[in-house]
N, C-alpha and C positions, 0 to 999 in steps of 0.2 A: 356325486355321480348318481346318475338315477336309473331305473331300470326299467324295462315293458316288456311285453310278452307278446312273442310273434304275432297272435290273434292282434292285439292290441296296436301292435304296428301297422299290419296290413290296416286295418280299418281310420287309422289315424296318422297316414303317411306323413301328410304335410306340417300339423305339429311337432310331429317327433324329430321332420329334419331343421326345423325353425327352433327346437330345445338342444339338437346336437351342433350349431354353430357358437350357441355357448358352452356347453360342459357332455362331455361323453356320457354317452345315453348305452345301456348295457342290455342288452336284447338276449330275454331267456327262453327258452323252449324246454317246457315239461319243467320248469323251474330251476333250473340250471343254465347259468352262463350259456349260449351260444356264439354272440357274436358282439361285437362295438360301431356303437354308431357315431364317427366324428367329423365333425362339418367341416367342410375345408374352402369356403365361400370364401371367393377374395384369394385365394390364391393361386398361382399360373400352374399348367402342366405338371411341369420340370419339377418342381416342387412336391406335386403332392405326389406322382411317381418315385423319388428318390424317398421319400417319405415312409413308404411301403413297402421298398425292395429289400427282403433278404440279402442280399448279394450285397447290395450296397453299404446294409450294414454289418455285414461280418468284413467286408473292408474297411470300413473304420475303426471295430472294435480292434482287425490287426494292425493297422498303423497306428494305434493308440498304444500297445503293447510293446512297439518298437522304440529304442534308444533316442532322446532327443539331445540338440545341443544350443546351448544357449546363444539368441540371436547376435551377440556382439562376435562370434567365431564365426557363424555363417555368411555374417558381411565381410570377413578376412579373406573367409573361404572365397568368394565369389569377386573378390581384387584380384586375388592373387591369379584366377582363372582369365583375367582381362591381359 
C-alpha cells in the first residue's frame, strides 16, 4: 500500500488514480493517515455503493451473527411448505 500527500495528490491526480486501480493508495495530510484511495474501474454502480455503505454492512456483520442451519434441513424445510 503506498502513500501521498494531499499536496502530492492534487498535483498528480491522474497517476495516483491509475496506481489506486491496482493497490490502495493512503492519502495523508500533515503526515497522518487522511483518507484512501481505491479504484473501482470496471465495476457497476450497485457495487461500488453497496461497497461503501455502513448500513449495509452492519447488516451483514448482523446476519452473520445469527443462527445458521445446514442446507440439507432448509431443503426439508421448504417441501414440507409446498
Amino acid at each position: 500500500m503506498k502513500t501521498i500527500t494531499v499536496r502530492d495528490l492534487q498535483k498528480k491526480i491522474k497517476p495516483c488514480l491509475d496506481e489506486a486501480q491496482v493497490d490502495r493508495l493512503v492519502i495523508t495530510r500533515r503526515g497522518k493517515p487522511a483518507a484512501v484511495l481505491i479504484g473501482v474501474e470496471g465495476e457497476d454502480w450497485e457495487t461500488v455503493i453497496l461497497q461503501t455503505d455502513p448500513t449495509f454492512w452492519r447488516m451483514v456483520q448482523a446476519r452473520r451473527r445469527q443462527p445458521t442451519i445446514p442446507i440439507e434441513e432448509l431443503k426439508a424445510r421448504l417441501k414440507r411448505k409446498r
